[in-house]
C-alpha positions in Angstrom: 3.2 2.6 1.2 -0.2 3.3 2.3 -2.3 0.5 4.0 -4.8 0.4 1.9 -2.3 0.1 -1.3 -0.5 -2.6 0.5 -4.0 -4.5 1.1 -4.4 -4.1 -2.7 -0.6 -5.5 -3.4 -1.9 -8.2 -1.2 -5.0 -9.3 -2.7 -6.1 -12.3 -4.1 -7.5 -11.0 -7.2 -3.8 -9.3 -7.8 -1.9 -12.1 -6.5 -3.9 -14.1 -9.2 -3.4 -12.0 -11.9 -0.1 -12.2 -11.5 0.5 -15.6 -11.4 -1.4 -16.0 -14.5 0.7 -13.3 -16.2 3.9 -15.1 -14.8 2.7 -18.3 -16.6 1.3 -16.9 -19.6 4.6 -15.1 -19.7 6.6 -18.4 -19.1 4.5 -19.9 -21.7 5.1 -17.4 -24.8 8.6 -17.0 -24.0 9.4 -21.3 -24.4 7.3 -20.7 -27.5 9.2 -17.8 -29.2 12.1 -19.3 -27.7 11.0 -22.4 -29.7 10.5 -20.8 -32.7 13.2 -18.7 -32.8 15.7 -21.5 -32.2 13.9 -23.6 -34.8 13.9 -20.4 -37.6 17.9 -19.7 -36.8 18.1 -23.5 -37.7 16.2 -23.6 -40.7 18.4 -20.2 -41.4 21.2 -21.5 -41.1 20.8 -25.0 -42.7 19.7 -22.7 -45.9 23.1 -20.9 -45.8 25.0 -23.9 -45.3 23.0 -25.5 -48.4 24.3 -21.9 -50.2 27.5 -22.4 -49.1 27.8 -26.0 -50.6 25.9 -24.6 -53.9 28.6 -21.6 -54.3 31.4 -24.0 -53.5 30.3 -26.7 -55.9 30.0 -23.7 -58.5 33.4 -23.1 -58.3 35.0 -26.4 -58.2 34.0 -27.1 -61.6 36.5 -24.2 -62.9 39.0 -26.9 -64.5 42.5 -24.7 -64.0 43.3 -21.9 -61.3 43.0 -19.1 -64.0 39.8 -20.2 -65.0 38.9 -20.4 -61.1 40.5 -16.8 -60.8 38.5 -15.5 -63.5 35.0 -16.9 -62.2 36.0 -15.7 -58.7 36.4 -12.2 -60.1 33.4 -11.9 -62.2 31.2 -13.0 -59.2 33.0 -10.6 -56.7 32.2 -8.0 -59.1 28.4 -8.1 -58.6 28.5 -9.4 -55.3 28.5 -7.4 -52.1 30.9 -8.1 -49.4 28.4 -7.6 -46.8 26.4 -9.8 -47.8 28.6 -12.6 -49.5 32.3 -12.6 -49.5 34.5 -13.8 -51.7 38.0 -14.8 -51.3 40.6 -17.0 -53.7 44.3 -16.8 -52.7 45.8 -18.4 -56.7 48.9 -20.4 -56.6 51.1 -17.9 -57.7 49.5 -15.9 -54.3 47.7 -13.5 -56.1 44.3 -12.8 -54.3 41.5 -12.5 -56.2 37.3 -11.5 -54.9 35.7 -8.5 -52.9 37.2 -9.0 -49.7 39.9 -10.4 -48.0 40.1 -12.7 -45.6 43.0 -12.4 -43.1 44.0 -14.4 -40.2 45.9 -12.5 -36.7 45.9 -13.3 -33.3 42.1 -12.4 -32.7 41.4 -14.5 -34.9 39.7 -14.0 -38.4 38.8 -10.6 -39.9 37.2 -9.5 -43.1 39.1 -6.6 -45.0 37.4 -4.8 -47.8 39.2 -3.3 -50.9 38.4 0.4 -50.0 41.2 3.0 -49.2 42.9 2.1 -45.8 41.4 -1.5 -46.0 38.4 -1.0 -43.3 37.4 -4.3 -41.5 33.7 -5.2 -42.5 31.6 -5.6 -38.8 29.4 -8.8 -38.6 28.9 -12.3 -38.4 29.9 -14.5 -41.2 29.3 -18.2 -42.1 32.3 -19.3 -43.9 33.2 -22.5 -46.1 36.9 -22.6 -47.5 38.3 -25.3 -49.5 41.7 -26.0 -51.5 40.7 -25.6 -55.3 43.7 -26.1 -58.1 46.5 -25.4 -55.9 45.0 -22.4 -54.4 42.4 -21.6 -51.3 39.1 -20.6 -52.3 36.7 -19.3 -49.5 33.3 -18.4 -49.5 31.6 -16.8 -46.6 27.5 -15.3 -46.5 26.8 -12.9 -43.8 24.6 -13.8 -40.7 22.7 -10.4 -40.9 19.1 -12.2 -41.8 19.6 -14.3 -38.3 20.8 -11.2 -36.3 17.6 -9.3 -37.5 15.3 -12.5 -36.9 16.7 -12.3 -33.0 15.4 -8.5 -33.6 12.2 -9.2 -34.6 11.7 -11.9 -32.2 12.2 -9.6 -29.5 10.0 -7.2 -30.6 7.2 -9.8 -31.4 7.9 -10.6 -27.7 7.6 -7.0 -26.5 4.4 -6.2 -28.7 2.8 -9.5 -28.2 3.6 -9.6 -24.5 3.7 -6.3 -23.1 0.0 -5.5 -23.8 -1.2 -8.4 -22.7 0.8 -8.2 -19.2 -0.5 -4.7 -18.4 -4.1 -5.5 -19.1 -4.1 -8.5 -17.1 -2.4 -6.9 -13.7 -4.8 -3.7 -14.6 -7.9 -6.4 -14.6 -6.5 -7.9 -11.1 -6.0 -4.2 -9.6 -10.0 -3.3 -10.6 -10.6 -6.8 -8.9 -8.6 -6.5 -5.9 -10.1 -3.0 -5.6 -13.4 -4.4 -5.7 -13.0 -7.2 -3.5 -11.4 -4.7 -1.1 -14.8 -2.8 -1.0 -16.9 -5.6 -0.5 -14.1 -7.3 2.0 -14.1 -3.1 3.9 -17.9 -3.6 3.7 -17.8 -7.3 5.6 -14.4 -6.0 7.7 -16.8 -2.7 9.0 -19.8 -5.6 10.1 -17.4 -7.3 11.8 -16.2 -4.9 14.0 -19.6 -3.0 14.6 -20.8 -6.6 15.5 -18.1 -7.1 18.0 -18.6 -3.2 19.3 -22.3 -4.4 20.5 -24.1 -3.2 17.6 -25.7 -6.8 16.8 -28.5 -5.0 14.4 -25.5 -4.6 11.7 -25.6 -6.2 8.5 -23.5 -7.0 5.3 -26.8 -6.1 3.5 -27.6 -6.7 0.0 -24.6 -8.4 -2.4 -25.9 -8.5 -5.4 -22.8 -8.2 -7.9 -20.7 -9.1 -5.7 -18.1 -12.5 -6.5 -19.8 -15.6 -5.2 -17.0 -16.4 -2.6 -17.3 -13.1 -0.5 -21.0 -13.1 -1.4 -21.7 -16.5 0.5 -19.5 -14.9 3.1 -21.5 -11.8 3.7 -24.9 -13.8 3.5 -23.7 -16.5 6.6 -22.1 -13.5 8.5 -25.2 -11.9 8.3 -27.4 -15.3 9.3 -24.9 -15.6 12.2 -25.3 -11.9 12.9 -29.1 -13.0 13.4 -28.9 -16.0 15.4 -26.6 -13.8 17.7 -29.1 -11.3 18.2 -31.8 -13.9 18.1 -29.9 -15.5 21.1 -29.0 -12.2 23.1 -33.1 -10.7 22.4 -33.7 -13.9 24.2 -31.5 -13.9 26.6 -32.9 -10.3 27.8 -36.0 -11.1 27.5 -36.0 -14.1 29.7 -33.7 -11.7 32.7 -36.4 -9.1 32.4 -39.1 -11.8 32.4 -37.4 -13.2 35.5 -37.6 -9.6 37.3 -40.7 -8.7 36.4 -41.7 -11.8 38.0 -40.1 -11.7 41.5 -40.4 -7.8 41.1 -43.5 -7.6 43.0 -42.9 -11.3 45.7 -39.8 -9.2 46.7 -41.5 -6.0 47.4 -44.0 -7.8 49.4 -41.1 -9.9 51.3 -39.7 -5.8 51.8 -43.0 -5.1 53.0 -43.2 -8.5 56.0 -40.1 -7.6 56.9 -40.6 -3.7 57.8 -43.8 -4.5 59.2 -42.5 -7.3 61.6 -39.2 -4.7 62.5 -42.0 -2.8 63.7 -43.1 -5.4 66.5 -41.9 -4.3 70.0 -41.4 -8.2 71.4 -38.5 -8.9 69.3 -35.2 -9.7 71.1 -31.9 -8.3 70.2 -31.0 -11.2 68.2 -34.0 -11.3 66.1 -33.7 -7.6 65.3 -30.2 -7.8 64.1 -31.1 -11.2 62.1 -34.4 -9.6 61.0 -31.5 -6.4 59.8 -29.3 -8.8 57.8 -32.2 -10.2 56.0 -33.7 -7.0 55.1 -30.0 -5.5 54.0 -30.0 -9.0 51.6 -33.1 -8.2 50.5 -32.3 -4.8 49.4 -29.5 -6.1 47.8 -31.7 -8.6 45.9 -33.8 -5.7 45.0 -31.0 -3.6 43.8 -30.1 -6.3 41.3 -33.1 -6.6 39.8 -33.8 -3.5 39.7 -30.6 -2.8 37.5 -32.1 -6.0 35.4 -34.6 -3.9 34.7 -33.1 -0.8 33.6 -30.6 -2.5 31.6 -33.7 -4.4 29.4 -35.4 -0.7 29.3 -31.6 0.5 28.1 -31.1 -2.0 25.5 -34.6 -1.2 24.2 -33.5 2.0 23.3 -36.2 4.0 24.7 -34.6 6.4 26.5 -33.3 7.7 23.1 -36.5 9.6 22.7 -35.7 12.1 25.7 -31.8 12.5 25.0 -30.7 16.3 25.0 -27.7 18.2 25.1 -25.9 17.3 28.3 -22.7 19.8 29.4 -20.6 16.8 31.1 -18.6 19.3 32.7 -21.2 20.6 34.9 -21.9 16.9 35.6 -18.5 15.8 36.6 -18.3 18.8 38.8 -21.5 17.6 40.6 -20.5 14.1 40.9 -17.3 14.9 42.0 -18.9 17.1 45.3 -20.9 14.4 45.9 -18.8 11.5 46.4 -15.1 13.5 47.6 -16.5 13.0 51.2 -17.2 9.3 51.1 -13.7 8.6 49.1 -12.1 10.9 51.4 -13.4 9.1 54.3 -12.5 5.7 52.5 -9.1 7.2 52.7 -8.6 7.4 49.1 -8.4 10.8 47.1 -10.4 12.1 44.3 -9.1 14.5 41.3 -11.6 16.3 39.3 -9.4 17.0 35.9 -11.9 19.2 33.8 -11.0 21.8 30.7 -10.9 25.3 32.4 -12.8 26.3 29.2 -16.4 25.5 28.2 -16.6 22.1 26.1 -18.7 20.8 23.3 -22.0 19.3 24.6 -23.0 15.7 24.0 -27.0 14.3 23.4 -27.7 12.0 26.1 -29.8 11.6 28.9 -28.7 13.4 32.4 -30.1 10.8 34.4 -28.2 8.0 32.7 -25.2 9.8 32.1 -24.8 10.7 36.3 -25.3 7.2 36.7 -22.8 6.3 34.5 -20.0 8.2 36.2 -21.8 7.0 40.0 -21.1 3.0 39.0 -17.7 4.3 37.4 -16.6 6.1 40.8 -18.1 3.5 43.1 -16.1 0.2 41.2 -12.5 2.4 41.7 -13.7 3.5 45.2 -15.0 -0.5 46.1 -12.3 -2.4 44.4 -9.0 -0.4 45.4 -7.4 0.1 48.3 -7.2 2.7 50.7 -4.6 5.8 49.4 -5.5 4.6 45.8 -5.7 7.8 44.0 -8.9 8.2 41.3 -9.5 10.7 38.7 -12.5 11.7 36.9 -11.2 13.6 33.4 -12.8 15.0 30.2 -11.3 16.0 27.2 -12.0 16.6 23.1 -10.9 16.2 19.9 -12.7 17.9 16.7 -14.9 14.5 16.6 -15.4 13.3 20.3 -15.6 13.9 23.6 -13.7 11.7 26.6 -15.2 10.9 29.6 -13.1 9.1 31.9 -12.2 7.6 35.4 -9.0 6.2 36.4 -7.8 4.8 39.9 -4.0 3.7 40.7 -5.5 0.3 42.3 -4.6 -3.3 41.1 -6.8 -2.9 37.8 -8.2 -5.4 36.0 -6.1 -8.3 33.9 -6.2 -7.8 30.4 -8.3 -11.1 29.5 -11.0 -10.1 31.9 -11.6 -6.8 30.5 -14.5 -7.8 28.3 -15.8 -10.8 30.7 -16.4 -7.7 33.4 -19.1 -6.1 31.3 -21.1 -9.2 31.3 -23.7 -9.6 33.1 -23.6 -10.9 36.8 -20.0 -11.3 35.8 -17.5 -10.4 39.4 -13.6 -10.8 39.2 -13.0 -13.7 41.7 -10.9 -11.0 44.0 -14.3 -8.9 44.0 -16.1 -11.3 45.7 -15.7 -10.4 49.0 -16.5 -6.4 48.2 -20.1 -5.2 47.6 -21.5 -5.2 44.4 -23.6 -7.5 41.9 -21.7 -7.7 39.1 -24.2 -5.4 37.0 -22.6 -2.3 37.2 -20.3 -2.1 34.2 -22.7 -4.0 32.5 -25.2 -1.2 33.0 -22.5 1.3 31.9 -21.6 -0.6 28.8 -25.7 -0.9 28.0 -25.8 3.3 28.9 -23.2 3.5 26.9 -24.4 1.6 23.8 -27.3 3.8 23.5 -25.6 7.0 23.8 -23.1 5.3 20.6 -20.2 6.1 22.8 -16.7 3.5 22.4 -16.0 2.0 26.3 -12.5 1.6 26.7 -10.9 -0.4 29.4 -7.4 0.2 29.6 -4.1 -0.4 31.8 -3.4 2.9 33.7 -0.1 1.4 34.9 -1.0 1.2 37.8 -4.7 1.1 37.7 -7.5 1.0 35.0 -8.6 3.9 32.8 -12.0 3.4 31.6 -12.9 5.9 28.7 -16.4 6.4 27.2 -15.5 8.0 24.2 -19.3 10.1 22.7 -20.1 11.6 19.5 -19.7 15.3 20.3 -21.7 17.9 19.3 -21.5 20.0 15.7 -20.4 23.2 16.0 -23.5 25.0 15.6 -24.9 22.9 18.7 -22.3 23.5 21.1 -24.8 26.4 22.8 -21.1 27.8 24.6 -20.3 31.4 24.8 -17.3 32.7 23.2 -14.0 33.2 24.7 -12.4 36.1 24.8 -8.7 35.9 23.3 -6.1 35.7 26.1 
């Protein structure tokens, strides 16, 4: 069974239709059943009334021939499948249209043809001893049989219909609701992907339940962004304003380096500030960038970007430095060209820099880190893994906050701001970021939009 069949199967709408088909169903069966016990009553009662007519008939015969006689004319005219007739005289002649005989089954009905054929049915029978003789008088139950017929085909006409139209109107309901519910499930998730500009949108014929839904997921979907708009605002405020106080501070501290009458101690203290205060300028300088990010302006200069080539060139540049960190770098690139990706250069290197530099700050030395790409006919992969102690699965979205440093990181460089600057980079390039257990390690995956065919700009390949 599909998903999206089981969804339906498990739908409200459905699940309501049918329990209002189970009870409507309930309902008209106690009713026929209520009837038809009442009719078979009534039925019955009238043959038992017939029975006691015939019977009276007869006993006012006033000797056993005359009895005989009546018996015979009436069984004459009278059909034994409907009404039977059956008068055993004193002198044990039998006299009627059928007769009724007795073995270990118990009764039977005999007819007079050749070969004395048993009549099939159901009988309701009187008998009585009249003038010395036994007289019985029995009318078939063929008009009850056919009413438990008919009621069972008033209960198949009547019901039938109305049971298939009403699990037919629950399955165009449940598949309704499941659009509008797909609709809500896709805000949702784009909502919790970063996209916080997504919206249920207009609901106009849609049920009131899911419509009052939609309308306060999309007025929380506001105050969200309302909240985060502010929120980067205010940090790029903040580094605006201490943007140019810190340069200046930068600019105190070079120019008293410069002074030949400082001692050794001063120097080295005069060092230490001026290392702290590039690393204060380095955080908000990423501030920065990540506000201009988030704006989405660099959007405007995005071209297509060979990643490839880019990985190659990031790779040359930092095997050295990891080499010398005693760690070791593997560059795991298609030997083929590969579709292209729009994107910004700059901001993709970078990207892969602050990817490189977290597995080369936070793992030990002979961690081993890769930097791979790969495609599929929708995407392409970019991604980084290191064998190191990774990062704890309930961490994994915390570390892309801002400012945000695993407590075992605090004692390595960093600020905290640089998978938040990937995830930002990545936002506006509408690439997934995946943080995943390597086992050992952690794989981080930016998975982009690749390319159509007609942009790839690649040369073809020559069959092998």
């Amino acid at each position: 069974m599909t998903p999206s069949r089981a969804f339906l199967l498990r739908s409200m709408p459905l699940r309501l239709a049918a329990g209002l088909v189970l009870l409507f169903s309930l309902v008209s069966l106690l009713g026929l059943l209520a009837s038809y016990v009442y009719t078979q009553a009534s039925f019955e009662q009238t043959l038992r009334a017939d029975l006691t007519q015939d019977m009276a008939g007869f006993r006012a015969a006033p000797s056993a021939i005359a009895l005989a006689t009546l018996v015979e004319a009436e069984a004459r005219s009278t059909d034994p499948e409907r009404v039977v007739l059956s008068y055993f005289a004193p002198n044990g002649r039998h006299y009627g249209n059928a007769l009724v005989a007795r073995d270990a089954d118990g009764y039977r009905i005999l007819s007079y043809l050749p070969g004395n054929p048993e009549i099939e049915g159901r009988y309701l029978a009187l008998t009585a001893s009249l003038r010395g003789g036994q007289l019985t008088v029995a009318r078939s139950l063929a008009q009850i049989d056919a009413l438990r017929e008919t009621f069972l085909n008033i209960l198949g006409i009547s019901l039938l219909p109305a049971v298939l139209v009403a699990l037919a109107g629950g399955l165009i309901l449940a598949r309704r609701g499941a659009r509008h519910v797909a609709v809500i499930g896709g805000t949702l998730d784009q909502l919790t992907s970063g996209n916080l500009e997504a919206r249920v949108g207009d609901v106009s014929g849609w049920s009131d339940d899911l419509a009052r839904i939609a309308v306060k997921l999309d007025q929380m979907a506001r105050a969200q962004q309302d909240a985060v708009d502010s929120l980067r605002q205010v940090s790029a405020d903040i580094a605006h304003d201490l943007k140019t106080p810190i340069q200046r501070a930068a600019v105190h501290l070079d120019e008293l380096g410069k002074r030949p009458d400082l001692s050794e101690d001063a120097r080295a203290a005069l060092e230490r500030a001026q290392s702290e205060l590039d690393g204060i300028v380095k955080i908000f300088h990423a501030l920065l960038q990540l506000a201009q990010i988030e704006s989405g302006s660099p959007r405007a200069g995005f071209t297509p970007i060979d990643l490839s080539a880019l990985c190659r060139t990031l790779c040359d540049v930092y095997d050295p430095a990891i080499t010398e960190n005693g760690q070791t770098l593997t560059c795991d690139l298609p030997a083929g060209p590969m579709r292209k990706v729009m994107g910004d250069r700059a901001l993709l290197g970078q990207v892969l820099a602050n990817l490189i530099e977290n597995a080369m700050h936070h793992t030990p030395r002979g961690t081993e880190i890769t930097v791979a790409l790969s495609e599929t006919e929708e995407h392409v992969n970019l991604g980084v893994t290191d064998t190191g102690p990774g990062i704890p699965e309930a961490e994994r979205d915390l570390v892309l906050r801002r400012l945000y440093r695993l407590d075992r990181s605090r004692g390595t460089p960093g600020h905290g701001l640089g998978l938040s600057l990937v995830a930002g980079i990545a936002q506006v390039h509408d690439a997934r970021l995946i943080l995943e257990d390597a086992a050992p390690g952690l794989r981080v995956t930016l998975r982009f939009p690749a390319l159509a065919t007609a942009d790839r700009s690649r040369p073809s390949q020559a069959p092998a």
